[in-house]
Structure formats: structure tokens, C-alpha cells
MILO-567090 format. One record per residue (C-alpha): residue number from 1; residue in one letter; chain; x, y, z negated. Coordinates in nm, 2 decimals. Each point is the difference from the previous one (the first is absolute). Layout:
NUM;A;A;X;Y;Z
...
# end
This chain:
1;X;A;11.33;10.64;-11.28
2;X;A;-0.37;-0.08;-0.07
3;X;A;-0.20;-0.09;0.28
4;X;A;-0.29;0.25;0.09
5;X;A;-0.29;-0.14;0.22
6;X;A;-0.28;0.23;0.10
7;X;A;-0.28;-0.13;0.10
8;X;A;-0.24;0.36;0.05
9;X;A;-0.03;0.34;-0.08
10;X;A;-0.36;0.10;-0.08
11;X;A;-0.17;0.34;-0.15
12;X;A;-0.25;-0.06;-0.19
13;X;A;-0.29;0.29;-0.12
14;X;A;-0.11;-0.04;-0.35
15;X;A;-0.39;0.00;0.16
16;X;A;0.15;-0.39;0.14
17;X;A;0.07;0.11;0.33
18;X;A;0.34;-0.08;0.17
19;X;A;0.10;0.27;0.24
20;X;A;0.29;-0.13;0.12
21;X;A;0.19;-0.33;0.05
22;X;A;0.34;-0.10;0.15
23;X;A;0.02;-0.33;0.04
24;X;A;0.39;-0.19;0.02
25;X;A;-0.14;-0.37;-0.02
26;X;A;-0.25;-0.24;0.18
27;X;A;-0.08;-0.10;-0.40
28;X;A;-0.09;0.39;-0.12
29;X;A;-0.31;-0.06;-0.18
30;X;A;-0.30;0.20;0.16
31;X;A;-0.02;0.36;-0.09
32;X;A;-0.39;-0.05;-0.11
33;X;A;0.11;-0.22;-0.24
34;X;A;0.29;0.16;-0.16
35;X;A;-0.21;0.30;-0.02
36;X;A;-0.26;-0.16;-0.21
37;X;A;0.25;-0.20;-0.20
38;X;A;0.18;0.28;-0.11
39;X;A;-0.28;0.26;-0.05
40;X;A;-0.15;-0.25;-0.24
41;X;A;0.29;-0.04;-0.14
42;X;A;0.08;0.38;-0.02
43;X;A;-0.33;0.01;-0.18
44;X;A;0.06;-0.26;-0.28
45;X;A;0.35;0.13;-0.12
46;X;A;-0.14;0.37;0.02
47;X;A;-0.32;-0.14;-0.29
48;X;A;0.26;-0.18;-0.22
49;X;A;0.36;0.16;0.02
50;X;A;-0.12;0.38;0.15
51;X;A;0.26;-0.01;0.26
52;X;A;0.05;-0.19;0.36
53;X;A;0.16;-0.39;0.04
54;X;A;0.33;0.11;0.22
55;X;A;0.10;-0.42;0.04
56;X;A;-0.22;-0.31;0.07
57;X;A;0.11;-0.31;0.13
58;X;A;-0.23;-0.26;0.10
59;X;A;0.17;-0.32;0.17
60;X;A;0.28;0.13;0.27
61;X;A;-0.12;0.35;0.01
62;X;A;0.12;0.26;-0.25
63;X;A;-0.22;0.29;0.02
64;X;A;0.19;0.35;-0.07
65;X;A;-0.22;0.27;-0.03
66;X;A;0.12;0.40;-0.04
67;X;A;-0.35;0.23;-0.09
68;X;A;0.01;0.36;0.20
69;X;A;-0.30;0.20;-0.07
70;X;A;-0.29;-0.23;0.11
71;X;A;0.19;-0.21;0.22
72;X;A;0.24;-0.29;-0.07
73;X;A;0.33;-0.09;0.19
74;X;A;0.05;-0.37;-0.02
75;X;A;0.22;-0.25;0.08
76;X;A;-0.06;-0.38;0.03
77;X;A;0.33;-0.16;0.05
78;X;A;0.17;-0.33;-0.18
79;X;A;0.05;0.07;-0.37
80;X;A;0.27;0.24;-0.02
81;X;A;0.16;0.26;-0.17
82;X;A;0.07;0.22;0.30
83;X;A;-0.36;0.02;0.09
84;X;A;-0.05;0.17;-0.33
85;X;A;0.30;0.22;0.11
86;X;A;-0.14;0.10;0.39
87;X;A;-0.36;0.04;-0.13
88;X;A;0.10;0.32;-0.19
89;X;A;0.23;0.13;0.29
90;X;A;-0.31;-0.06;0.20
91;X;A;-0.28;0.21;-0.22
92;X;A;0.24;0.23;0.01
93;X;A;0.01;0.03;0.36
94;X;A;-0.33;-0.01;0.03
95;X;A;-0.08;0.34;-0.26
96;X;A;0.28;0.16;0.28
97;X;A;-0.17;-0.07;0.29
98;X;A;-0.35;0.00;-0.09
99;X;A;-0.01;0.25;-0.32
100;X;A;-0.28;0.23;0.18
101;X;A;-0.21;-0.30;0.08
102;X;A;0.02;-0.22;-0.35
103;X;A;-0.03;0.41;-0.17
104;X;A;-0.31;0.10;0.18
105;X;A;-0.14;-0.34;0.09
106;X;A;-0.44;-0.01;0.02
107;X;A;-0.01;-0.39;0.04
108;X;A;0.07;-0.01;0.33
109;X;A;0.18;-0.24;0.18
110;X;A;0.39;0.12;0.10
111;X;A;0.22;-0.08;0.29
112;X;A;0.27;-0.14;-0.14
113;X;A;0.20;-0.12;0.32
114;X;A;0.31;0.19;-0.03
115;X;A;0.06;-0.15;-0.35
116;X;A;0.16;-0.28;0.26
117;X;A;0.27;0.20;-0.05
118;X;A;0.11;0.02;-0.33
119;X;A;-0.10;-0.39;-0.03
120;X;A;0.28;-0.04;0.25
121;X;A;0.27;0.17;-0.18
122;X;A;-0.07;-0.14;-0.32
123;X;A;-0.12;-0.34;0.03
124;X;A;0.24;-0.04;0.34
125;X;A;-0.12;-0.07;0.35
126;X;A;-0.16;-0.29;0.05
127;X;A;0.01;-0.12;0.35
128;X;A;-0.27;-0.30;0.04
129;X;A;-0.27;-0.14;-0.19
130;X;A;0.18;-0.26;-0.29
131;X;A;-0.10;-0.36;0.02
132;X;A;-0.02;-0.16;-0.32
133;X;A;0.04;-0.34;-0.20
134;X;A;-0.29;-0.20;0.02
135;X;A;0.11;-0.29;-0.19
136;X;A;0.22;0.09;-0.26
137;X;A;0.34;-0.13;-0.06
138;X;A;0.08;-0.15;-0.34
139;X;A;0.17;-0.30;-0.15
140;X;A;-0.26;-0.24;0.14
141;X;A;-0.02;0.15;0.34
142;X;A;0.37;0.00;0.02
143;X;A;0.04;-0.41;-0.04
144;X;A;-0.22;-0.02;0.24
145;X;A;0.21;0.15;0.31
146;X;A;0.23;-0.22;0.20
147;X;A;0.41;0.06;-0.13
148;X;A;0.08;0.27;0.26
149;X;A;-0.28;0.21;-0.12
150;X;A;0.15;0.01;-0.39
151;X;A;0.27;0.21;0.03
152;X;A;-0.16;0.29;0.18
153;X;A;-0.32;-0.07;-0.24
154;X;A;0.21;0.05;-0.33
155;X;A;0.19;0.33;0.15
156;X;A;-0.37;0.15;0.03
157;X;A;-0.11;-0.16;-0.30
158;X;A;0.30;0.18;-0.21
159;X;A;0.03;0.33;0.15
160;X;A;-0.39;0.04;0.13
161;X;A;0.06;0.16;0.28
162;X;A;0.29;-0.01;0.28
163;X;A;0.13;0.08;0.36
164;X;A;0.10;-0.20;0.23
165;X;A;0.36;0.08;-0.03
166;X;A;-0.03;-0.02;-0.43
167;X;A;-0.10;-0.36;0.12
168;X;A;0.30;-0.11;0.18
169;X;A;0.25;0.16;-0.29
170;X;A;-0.22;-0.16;-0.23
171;X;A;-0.05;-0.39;0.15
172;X;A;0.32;0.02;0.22
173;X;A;-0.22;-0.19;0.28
174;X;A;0.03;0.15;0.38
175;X;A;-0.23;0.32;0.11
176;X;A;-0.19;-0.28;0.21
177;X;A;-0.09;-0.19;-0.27
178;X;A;-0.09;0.25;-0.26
179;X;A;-0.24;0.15;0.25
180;X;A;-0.14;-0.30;0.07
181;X;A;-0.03;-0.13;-0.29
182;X;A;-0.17;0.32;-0.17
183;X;A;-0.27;0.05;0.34
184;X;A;-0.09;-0.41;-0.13
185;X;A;-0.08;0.13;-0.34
186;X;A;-0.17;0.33;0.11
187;X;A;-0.22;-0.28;0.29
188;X;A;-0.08;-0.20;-0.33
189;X;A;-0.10;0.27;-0.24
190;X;A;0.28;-0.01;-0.23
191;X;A;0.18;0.31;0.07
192;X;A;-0.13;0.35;0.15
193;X;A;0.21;0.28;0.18
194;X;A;-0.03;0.41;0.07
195;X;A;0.18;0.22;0.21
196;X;A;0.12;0.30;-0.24
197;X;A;0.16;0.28;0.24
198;X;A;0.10;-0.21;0.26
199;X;A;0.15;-0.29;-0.26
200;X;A;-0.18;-0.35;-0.03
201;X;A;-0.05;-0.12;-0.35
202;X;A;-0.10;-0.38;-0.08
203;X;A;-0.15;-0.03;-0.35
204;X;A;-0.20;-0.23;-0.21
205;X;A;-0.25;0.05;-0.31
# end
């Protein structure tokens, strides 16, 4: 199954406002910033195609946007199908719970707390904040580890993203070791973990 990353939730007004964000990582790019990246960018594909970008990707961070009314649902996650997928569930949501508000809207700013909610359902519960990869692993990175780092590097490296019992099955080293031995690569930057409704995840990008 394809791995699905969020990093945030953010709704953005077409005037380059965001009036709401839901952060899921310690890496979620400022909601300023995504605002005026993608109400720019809103405003480009509107002059030349007549219609609004749904997709951007711009180094690990696929932008999935979903127009409702004047305001945007989007999605920055890893590049990934299924973002496209819960983006559309989400505007959905978001025309049943807030339909009044986004019909008779006069530019003011909404309270858009108990979209929590539906976030929860669909994107799943997300218990703390994700740490994530600072450093990369690839080929190069990988020769550089000492030997009992390989074979827990090249389970991540293959499936992208695994628990800590998918470990074990996978490398056939002890639960000691495997824990150890991914907490060393999360210390040096290699490998980053979330807690997804109560289950621990260790991944790489």
C-alpha cells in the first residue's frame, strides 16, 4: 500500500489569507508562506488555463489543493496518490459542515476549529508532532553507516516506511536491536518517526 505522509492541513481564502492550519509535522511549511505561494499560483493558472492548479510539488512537499467557493482545502503531504484521494473527501466535508458560512460569506474571517474533526476521521489521528529526516538516506549515505546499521537501513530504504515489529519480520534481528538500531538512525538524521493512532511508524525520504 502507498505510503501517505501529511505534513498540514491549511484553508486558504482566495484574497491570500489562510484561515486555518493543522499542523502534523515539526517541517510543515509556515502557513504565511503557503498562502502566498499558492494564491500566486492560483492566480497564474487562472490567466493561462481558466481553471485552478489542484497538484504542485516542489521538493518533498506535494501540494493538493480542492477549490470550495472562495476558499481552498489543501493538503501538503509526501507525493502521493492518496492525498489527491482525501483532499476531495475533505472539501466535501467541509461544504457539509460549513455550507451556510462558505454560501453567505462577507470576507470575514471563520472559525474553523471543529473541522478538527473531520481531519481526524479522514486523515486518521495523529497522536504527536512527526519528527522528520534531516539528512536523507540514499546510496551514499547508506555506505557510510557501520554494518549493523545496513540491514535495518535497506528495510526502510525499500518499503519507505515501517513499524517496529515490520522490522524484526523484515531483518530477523532481536526487538533490542532493531529498536536500537532505528533510535541511532532517527539521533543521526537518517530516519524520522510518527505516532498514527497509537502505532509508531519509522520512515525515511
Amino acid at each position: 500500500m502507498e505510503n501517505f505522509r501529511p505534513y498540514a492541513i491549511y484553508i486558504i481564502i482566495e484574497d491570500g489569507r489562510c484561515a486555518y492550519f493543522k499542523p502534523f509535522s515539526d517541517n510543515a511549511p509556515p502557513p504565511d508562506l503557503v498562502s502566498a505561494l499558492l494564491t500566486a499560483m492560483q492566480g497564474f493558472v487562472k490567466e493561462v488555463t481558466g481553471s485552478h492548479f489542484t497538484e504542485l510539488t516542489a521538493g518533498p512537499f506535494s501540494f493538493t489543493s480542492e477549490r470550495v467557493g472562495p476558499f481552498s482545502v489543501v493538503i501538503v503531504s509526501n507525493k502521493s496518490e492518496i492525498a489527491i484521494e482525501k483532499a476531495k473527501y475533505l472539501s466535501l466535508r467541509f461544504i457539509k459542515r460549513f455550507r451556510m458560512d462558505i454560501e453567505n460569506w462577507s470576507g470575514n474571517t471563520i472559525d474553523f476549529e471543529p473541522f478538527d474533526e473531520d481531519i481526524q476521521e479522514i486523515i486518521g489521528k495523529v497522536d504527536t508532532i512527526r519528527i522528520d529526516p534531516s539528512v536523507p538516506l540514499d546510496a551514499i549515505s547508506l555506505l557510510s553507516l557501520r554494518p549493523q546499521l545496513q540491514s535495518v537501513s535497506k528495510a526502510l530504504l525499500t518499503k519507505g516506511e515501517l513499524t517496529l515489529p515490520q522490522v524484526i519480520e523484515l531483518t530477523g534481528i532481536s526487538p533490542i536491536q532493531a529498536e536500537n538500531q532505528l533510535e541511532e538512525l532517527l539521533l543521526m538524521g537518517h530516519v524520522g518517526k510518527y505516532k498514527k493512532e497509537g502505532q509508531l511508524y519509522y520512515f525515511v525520504v
